[in-house]
ROLUMKOL-799736 format. One record per residue (C-alpha): residue in three letters; x, y, z. Coordinates in steps of 0.02 Angstrom, whole numbers, plus 50000, padded with zeros to 5 digits. Layout:
BEGIN
alaXYZ
...
END
This chain:
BEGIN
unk511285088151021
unk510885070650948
unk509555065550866
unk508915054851021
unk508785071551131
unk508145078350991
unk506275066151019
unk506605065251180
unk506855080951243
unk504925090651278
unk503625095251156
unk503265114751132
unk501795112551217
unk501165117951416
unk501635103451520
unk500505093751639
unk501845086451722
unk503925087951695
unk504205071351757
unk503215063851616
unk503255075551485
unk502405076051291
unk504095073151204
unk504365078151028
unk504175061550958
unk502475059351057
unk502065077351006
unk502395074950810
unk501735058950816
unk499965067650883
unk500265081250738
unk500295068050590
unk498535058650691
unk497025069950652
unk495925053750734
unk497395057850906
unk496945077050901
unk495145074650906
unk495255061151057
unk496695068851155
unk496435088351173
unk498455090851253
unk498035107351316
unk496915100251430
unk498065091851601
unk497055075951608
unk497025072751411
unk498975074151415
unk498945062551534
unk497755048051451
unk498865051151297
unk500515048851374
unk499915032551427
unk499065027951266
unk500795031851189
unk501735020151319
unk500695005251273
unk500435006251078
unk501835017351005
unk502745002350962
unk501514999550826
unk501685016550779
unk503575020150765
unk505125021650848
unk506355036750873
unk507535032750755
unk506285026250618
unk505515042350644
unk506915053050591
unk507335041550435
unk505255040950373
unk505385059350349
unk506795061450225
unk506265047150114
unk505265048649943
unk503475054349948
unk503025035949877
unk503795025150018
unk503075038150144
unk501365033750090
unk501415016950073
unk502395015150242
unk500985028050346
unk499625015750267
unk500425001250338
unk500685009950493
unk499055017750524
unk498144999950481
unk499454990850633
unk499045004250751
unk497305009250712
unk496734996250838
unk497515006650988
unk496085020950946
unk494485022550973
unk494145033750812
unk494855028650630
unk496175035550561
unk495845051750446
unk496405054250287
unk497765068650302
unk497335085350163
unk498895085350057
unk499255096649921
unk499695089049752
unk501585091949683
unk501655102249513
unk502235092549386
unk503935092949270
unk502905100749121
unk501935114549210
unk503125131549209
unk503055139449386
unk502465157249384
unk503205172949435
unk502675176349624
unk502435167749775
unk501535153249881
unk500885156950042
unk500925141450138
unk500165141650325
unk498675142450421
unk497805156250338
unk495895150950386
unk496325148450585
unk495625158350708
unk497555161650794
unk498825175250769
unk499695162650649
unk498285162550560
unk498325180950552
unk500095181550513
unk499475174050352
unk498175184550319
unk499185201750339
unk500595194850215
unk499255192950076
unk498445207550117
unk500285216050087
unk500705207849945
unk499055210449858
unk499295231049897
unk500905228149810
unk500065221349670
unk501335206549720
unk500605190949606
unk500405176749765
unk499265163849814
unk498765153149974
unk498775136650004
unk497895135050191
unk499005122050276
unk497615113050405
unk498645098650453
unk498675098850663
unk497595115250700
unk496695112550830
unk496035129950825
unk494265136050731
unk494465140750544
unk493225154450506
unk494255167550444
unk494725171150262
unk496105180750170
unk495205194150073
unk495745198049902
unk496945181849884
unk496655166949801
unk496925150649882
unk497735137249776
unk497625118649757
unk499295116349729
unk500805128649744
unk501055134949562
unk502185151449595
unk504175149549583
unk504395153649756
unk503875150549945
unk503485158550081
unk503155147850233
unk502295156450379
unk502755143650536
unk503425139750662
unk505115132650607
unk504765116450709
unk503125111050618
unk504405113350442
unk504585094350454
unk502825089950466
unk502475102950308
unk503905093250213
unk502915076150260
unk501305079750203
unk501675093050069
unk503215080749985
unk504895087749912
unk504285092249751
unk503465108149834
unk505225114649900
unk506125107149737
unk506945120549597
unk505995134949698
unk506845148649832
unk506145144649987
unk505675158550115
unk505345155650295
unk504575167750385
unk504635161150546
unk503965169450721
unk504885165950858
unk504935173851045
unk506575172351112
unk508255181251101
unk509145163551022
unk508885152750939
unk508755132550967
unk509685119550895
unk508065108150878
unk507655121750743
unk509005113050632
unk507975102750519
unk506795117350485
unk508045126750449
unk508995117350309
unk507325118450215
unk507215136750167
unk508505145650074
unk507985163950181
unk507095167650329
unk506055183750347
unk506065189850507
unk504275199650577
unk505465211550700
unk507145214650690
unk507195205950897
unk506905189350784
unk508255193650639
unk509415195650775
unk509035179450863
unk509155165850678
unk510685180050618
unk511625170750744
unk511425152250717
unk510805153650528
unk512205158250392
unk511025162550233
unk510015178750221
unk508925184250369
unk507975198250339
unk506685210150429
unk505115209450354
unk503945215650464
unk502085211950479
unk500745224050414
unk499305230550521
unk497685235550462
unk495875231750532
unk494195230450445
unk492825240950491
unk492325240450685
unk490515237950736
unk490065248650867
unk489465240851032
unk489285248451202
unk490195243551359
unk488715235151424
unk488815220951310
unk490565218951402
unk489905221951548
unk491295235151584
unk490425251351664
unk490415265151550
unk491195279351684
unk492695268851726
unk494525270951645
unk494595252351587
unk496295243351517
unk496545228751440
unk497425213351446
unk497055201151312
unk497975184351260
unk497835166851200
unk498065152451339
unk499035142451198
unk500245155251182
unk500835150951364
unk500465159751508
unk502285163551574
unk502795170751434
unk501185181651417
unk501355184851633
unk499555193451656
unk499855191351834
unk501005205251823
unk499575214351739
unk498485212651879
unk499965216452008
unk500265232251913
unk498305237551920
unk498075234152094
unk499805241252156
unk499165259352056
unk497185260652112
unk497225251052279
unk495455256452302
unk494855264952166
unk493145262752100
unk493335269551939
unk494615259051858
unk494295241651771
unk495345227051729
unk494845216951577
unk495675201651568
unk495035193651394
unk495745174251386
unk495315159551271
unk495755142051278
unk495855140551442
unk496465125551547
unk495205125351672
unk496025112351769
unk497655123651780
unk498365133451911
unk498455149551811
unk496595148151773
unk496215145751963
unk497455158651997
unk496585171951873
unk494975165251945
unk495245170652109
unk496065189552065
unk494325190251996
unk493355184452126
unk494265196252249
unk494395212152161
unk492545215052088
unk493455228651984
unk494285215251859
unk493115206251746
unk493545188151693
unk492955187651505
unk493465168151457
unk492655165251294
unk493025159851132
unk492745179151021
unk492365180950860
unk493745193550762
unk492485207550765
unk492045204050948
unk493595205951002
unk494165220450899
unk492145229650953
unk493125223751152
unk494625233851135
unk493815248751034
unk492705249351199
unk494315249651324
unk495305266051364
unk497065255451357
unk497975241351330
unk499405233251469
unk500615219251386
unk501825215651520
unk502315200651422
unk504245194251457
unk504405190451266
unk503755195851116
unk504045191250926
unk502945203950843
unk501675209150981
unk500075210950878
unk499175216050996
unk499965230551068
unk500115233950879
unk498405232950828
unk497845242651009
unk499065256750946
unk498025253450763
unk496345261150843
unk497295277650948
unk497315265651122
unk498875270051223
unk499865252951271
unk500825250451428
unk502115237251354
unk503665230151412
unk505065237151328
unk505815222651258
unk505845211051112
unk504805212950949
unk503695227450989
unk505175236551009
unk505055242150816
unk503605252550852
unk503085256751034
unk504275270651069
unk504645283651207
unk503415294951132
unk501865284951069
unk501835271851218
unk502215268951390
unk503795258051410
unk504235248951547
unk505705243451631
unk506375227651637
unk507735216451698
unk508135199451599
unk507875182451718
unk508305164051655
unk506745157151569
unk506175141651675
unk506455122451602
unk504395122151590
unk504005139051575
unk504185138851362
unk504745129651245
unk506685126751186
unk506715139551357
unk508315130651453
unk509775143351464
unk508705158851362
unk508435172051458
unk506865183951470
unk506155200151521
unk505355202651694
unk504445220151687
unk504465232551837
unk502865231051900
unk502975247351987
unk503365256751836
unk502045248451746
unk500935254851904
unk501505272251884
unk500845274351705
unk499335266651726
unk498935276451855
unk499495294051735
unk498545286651617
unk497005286951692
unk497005301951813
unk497425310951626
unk496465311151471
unk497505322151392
unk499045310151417
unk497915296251361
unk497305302951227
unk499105309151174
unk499855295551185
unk498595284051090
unk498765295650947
unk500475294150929
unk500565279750924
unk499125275750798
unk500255287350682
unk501575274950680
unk500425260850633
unk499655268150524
unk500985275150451
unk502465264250447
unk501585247450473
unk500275248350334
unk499925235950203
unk500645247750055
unk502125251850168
unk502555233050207
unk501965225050038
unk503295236049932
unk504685229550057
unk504005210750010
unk503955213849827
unk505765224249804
unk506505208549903
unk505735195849787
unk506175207449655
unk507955208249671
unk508125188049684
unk507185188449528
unk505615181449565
unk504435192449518
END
């Protein structure tokens, strides 16, 4: 692939339209804009569309492909000086002014680097990469692992409430190593606003999710910029194993929850003598690759007409002007037996939603990790999961309900870096058979969600993970 494919080819992003797609180029230049982000929401259809025009008339004030491509790999100085000039040219084209971007400031020469680790990623955002932050302190403190985090805000669009417990958060990355929690294709926008001197005469980590069985060659440049990877399931060691020729290693991530409030069903809305499973997931995450319909299919398929059976399909960020959100709109409308829940939760609303629920159904097609099957299987809920990809590691023949699959070509649209992969498509009558056992049987339920809470609990703890961090950083001498 060349480098013009490379910003040309479409941004990992949901698609209005594949005729006029969000390229990369369009997408990064968005990233690097914070005054673009706040005036062009791009997973809303009709903002993609304003800013795919607003791109068309003024990006040649901005940059061009190639330029692109050369501004990242030059010295932090001429980077500055030359995104000054550029944002004064272009700052005409928006209505908003241009914000200043958060950087982190380089150590310098004299200061020794400590023994331990940065944690560099979006530890305050309200998103499972947020979370993946979180739970990798949380080990590494257990371990009594000296880290810190620097909170990377730099194109989140989502809320930052949360906080990592028990970690500091630094102003500038003072430990001799890194560990970046990304997505390998925002690595270039990290080097651009975090310089060379943070990756400079340390071992760079990444540990990098990813949801499909290989891996792209537009991860390249993210790539060359860690010295490891650490993989979160040993589905995503086997996908960068085969394009990546230094260390990959499974690292998975920890699960552990804070203390639950206790609510009722009511404030759910969910009756309290139904059997009621859930389906949870985040709109940005894309909706193909999640696949509630199948959910719904599989629920439908196993009660037919039975009252005493919920759906709960909990969704935020929704695209209201999609057709998956009218879709999901009218399932609900027709079957008064699943409830619609499309709000923006708090972390201890939605953990107080799925202590409430009897089960959990992830009929995803991919999976890096699965966190929430994991974190379902955390409070004794039985899952009904695809068997394939990440949650492989711990939902098992005999602590979940597994269902079949057969792999299908990912669609051009359907996901990002998606063209030739390939992708489960669950049985949706298998999936309908144990839903159905699980409800007509408590003592299957209950079975079964105790099984598999002993394998969390177990196996996936903090104490459990954190030593695995620490004897790695350990042996490369680093601790």
């Amino acid at each position: 692939m060349n480098q013009c494919d490379l910003f040309d080819n479409p941004a990992p992003i949901s698609q209005r339209n594949s005729a006029t797609p969000i390229t990369n180029a369009m997408y990064w230049l968005w990233l690097s804009r914070p005054d673009l982000q706040k005036r062009y929401k791009l997973y809303i259809n009709s903002h993609q569309s304003s800013y795919y025009n607003w791109y068309h008339v003024y990006s040649h004030l901005v940059h061009t492909r190639w330029l692109l491509f050369l501004y990242i790999l030059l010295p932090r100085s001429l980077r500055v000086s030359i995104k000054w000039f550029l944002a004064h040219l272009s700052r005409g084209a928006s209505m908003v002014t241009v914000g200043q971007q958060p950087r982190v400031a380089a150590m310098s020469p004299q200061e020794p680097l400590k023994m331990g680790s940065n944690l560099i990623g979006r530890a305050n955002a309200d998103l499972g990469m947020g979370e993946l932050v979180r739970m990798a302190a949380t080990a590494l403190h257990r371990a009594q692992t000296p880290h810190g985090i620097i909170n990377f805000t730099v194109g989140v669009t989502h809320t930052q409430h949360a906080r990592a417990e028990g970690s500091t958060y630094l102003p500038s990355p003072s430990f001799r190593s890194n560990i970046f929690l990304m997505n390998v294709d925002q690595m270039w926008l990290v080097y651009e606003h975090l310089g060379s001197a943070t990756f400079r005469n340390r071992y760079n980590i990444g540990y990098f999710p990813w949801e499909l069985a290989r891996c792209p060659p537009e991860f390249y440049f993210g790539l060359q910029l860690v010295d490891e990877i650490w993989a979160p399931s040993t589905f995503v060691r086997d996908s960068f194993s085969r394009y990546f020729h230094r260390p990959v290693l499974h690292m998975p991530e920890c699960v552990e929850l804070p203390a639950i409030s206790q609510r009722d069903r009511s404030a759910f809305a969910i009756p309290r003598d139904t059997y009621a499973f859930l389906c949870m997931f985040d709109c940005k995450s894309y909706m193909c690759r999640k696949n509630p319909q199948a959910a719904i299919k599989a629920f439908q398929r196993a009660f037919n007409h039975n009252d005493a059976v919920r759906l709960v399909l909990k969704i935020m960020n929704a695209d209201r002007e999609s057709d998956y959100y009218r879709e999901l709109q009218l399932f609900a409308r027709s079957d008064h037996r699943i409830l619609l829940i499309d709000q923006n939760y708090s972390r201890a609303e939605v953990l107080a939603l799925i202590s409430v629920c009897d089960a959990l159904v992830s009929l995803h097609r991919s999976e890096g990790f699965g966190r929430a099957p994991a974190e379902a299987m955390y409070l004794g809920k039985p899952v009904v999961v695809t068997n394939y990809s990440g949650n492989t590691d711990f939902t098992r023949d005999d602590n979940s309900c597994l269902v079949n699959y057969q792999l299908v070509p990912v669609g051009d649209t359907e996901y990002p870096y998606g063209k030739g992969q390939l992708w489960a498509e669950p049985d949706v009558a298998h999936a309908a058979f144990h839903m159905k056992r699980l409800a007509e049987s408590s003592t299957l339920s209950r079975t079964i969600g105790l099984a598999g809470q002993k394998t969390i609990h177990e196996e996936f703890n903090p104490v459990v993970v954190g030593a695995r961090y620490r004897d790695r950083l350990a042996q490369l001498g680093l601790l």
